[in-house]
Each structure stands twice: as C-alpha cells, then as structure tokens.
N, C-alpha and C positions, 0 to 999 in steps of 0.2 A: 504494500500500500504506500503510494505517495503520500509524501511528507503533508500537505493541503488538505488530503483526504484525512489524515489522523486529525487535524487539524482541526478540520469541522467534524469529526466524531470527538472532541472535545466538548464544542460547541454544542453541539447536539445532544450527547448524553447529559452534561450540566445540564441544559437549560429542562431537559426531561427530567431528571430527577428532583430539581429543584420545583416544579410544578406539581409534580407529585405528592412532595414534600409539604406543598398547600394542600392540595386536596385532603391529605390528612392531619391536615391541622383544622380544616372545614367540618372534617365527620369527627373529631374529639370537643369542639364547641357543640354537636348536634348530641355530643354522650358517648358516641358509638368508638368507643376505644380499642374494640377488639379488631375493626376495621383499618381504624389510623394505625393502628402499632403493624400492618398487614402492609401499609401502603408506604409507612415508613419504613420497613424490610427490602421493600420493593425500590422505592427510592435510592438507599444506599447500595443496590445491586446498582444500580445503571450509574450511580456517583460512582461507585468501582469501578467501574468500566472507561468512564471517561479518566480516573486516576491512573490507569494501567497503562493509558494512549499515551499521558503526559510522562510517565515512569519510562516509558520505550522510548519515548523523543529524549528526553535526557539522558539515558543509556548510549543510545546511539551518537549523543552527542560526546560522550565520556570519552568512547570509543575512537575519538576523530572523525566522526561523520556529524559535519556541521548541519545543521538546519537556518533556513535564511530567517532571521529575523524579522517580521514583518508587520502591520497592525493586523492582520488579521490573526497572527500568533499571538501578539498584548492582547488582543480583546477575547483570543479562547482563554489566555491564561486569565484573564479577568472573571471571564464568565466562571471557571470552574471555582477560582477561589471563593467567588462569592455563592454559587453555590454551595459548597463547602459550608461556608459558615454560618449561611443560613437554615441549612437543616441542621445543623448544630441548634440553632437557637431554636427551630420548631421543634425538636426533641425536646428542649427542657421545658418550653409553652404547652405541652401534651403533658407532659409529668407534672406541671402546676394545673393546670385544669382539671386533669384527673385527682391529684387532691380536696383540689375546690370544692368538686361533685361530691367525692368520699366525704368533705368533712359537713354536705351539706346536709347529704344523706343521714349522717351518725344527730346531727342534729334535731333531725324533724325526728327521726326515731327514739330520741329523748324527749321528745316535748310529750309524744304519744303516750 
C-alpha cells in the first residue's frame, strides 16, 4: 500500500472511531450502557487500526524509508491524535454517567 493510501486509512479509521465513540456516549445518556461499552469496544478496534497504519509509517521510517511530509500527513496525524483523546474522555463521560444513574437509582430506592 502506498504511502497516501495509509494515509487516509489514518484518516478514515480516526474519524470512524471517533464517531462511534459519540454514538456511545448518545446511548449511555439514553441509560443503555450495555450498548455504549459494545460500541466503545468497537471504536477502539478501528482507533487500532488507524494506530497500526501510523506505527508502520514510523517503522518504515526508522528503517530509512522516508515518507514525504505533507499536510495531508499533519492533518491525518491531527485527526488521529485527536481522536485518541477524545475517546479517552468519552470513556470517563460513560463511567461518570453510569455512576450518576447508579447513584440515582440507590437513591429513589431509599426514599421507597
């Protein structure tokens, strides 16, 4: 695979994962945790994948086989990093929500 094509399987897996990554942050405000934590799975398989493209590009670069610099290389490495850290933060946004719920639950169940 050309360098261009890794490229935009950079781009392409980020920006899917990262979407995903909302989608289940959507169904843990609707409750449905068992859902999110399915899709947040699912997310970080395809965030793997675009990590693997960027791990072979810098390999290959270790190695002496240069890759051109280009914006279109800044703005995949852009895309994934920020992918990256934004399912980071929807991961802990799912683990405080699903507390919220739990502690709202334990609540109404002691007033009962």
């Amino acid at each position: 695979m050309d360098a261009e094509m890794e490229i935009f399987n950079i781009i392409s897996n980020g920006g899917d994962a990262k979407a995903i990554a909302y989608e289940a942050l959507e169904l843990a405000h609707k409750g449905r945790f068992d859902q999110a934590g399915k899709k947040m799975e699912e997310a970080n398989k395809i965030l793997t994948k675009a990590h693997n493209t960027q791990t072979k590009l810098i390999q290959k670069e270790i190695n002496g086989e240069k890759t051109e610099m280009s914006l279109l290389m800044v703005h995949a490495q852009d895309h994934l990093m920020s992918a990256i850290s934004e399912i980071s933060l929807i991961e802990q946004m799912i683990k405080i929500l699903r507390r919220v719920v739990e502690s709202e639950e334990n609540t109404r169940g002691e007033k009962v």
